[in-house]
C-alpha positions in Angstrom: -3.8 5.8 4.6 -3.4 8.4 2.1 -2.2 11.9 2.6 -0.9 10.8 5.7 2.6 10.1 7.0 4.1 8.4 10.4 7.0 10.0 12.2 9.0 9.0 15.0 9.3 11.7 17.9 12.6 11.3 20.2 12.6 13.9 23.2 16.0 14.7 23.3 15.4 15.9 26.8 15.1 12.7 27.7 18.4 10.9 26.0 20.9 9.9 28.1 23.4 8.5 25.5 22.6 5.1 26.5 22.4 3.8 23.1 19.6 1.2 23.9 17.4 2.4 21.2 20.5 1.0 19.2 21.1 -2.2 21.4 17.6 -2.7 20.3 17.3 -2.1 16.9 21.0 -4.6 16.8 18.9 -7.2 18.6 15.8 -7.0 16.3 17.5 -6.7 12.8 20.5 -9.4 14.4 23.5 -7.7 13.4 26.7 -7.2 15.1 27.5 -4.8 17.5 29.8 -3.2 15.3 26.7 -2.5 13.2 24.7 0.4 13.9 21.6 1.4 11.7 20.7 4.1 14.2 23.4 6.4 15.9 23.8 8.6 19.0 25.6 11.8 18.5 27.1 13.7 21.4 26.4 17.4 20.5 27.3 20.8 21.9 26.5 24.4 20.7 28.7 26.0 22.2 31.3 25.6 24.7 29.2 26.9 27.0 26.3 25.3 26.7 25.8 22.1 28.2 26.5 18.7 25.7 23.2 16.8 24.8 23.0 13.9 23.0 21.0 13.3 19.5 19.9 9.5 18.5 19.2 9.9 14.0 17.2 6.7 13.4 15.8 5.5 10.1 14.2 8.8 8.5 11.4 6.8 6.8 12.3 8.6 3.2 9.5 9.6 0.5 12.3 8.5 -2.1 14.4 5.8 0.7 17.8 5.0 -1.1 18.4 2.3 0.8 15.6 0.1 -1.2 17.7 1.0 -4.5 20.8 -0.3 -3.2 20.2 -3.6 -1.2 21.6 -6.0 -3.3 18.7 -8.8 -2.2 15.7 -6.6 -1.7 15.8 -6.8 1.6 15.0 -3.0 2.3 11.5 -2.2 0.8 8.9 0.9 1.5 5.6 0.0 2.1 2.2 1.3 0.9 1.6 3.6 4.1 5.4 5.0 3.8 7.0 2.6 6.9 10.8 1.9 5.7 11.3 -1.7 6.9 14.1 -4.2 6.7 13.1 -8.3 6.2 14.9 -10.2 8.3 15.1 -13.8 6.6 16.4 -12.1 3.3 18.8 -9.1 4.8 22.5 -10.3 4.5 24.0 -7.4 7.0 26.2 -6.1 3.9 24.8 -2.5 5.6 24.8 -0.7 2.1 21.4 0.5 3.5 
């Protein structure tokens, strides 16, 4: 599809911290638990202004480093810009 681009939307309204968008992504990609390729931040403007939390997956990069630095090409880009990870040939070194 070109000219066009996909994008995640997370309504941060709706995060709770619970970090299952992260169990999840562990559970797909099989890593440990001490692994996380997306990560829940517990923000605050100000102190006082209530805390909310902010999940920062995979940004889906025009230019995605991670593809440059997996040592077995496990990270690639595909045609219609999708960042994906494959599975049989991803050793969890985590350089991505």
């Amino acid at each position: 599809m070109p000219g066009r681009k996909w994008v995640m939307v997370i309504d941060l309204s709706k995060c709770d911290g619970c970090k299952k968008c992260t169990e999840a992504c562990q559970k797909m990609h099989f890593t440990p638990t001490d692994r996380e390729w997306i990560r829940v931040f517990k923000m605050q403007d100000g102190k006082d202004t209530p805390p909310y939390f902010f999940p920062k997956p995979c940004f889906h990069c025009d230019k995605p480093p991670c593809t440059k630095v997996c040592p077995v090409g496990a990270t690639f880009k595909r045609q219609d810009g999708i960042v994906l990870i494959d599975n049989e040939r991803c050793i969890g070194c985590r350089f991505c």
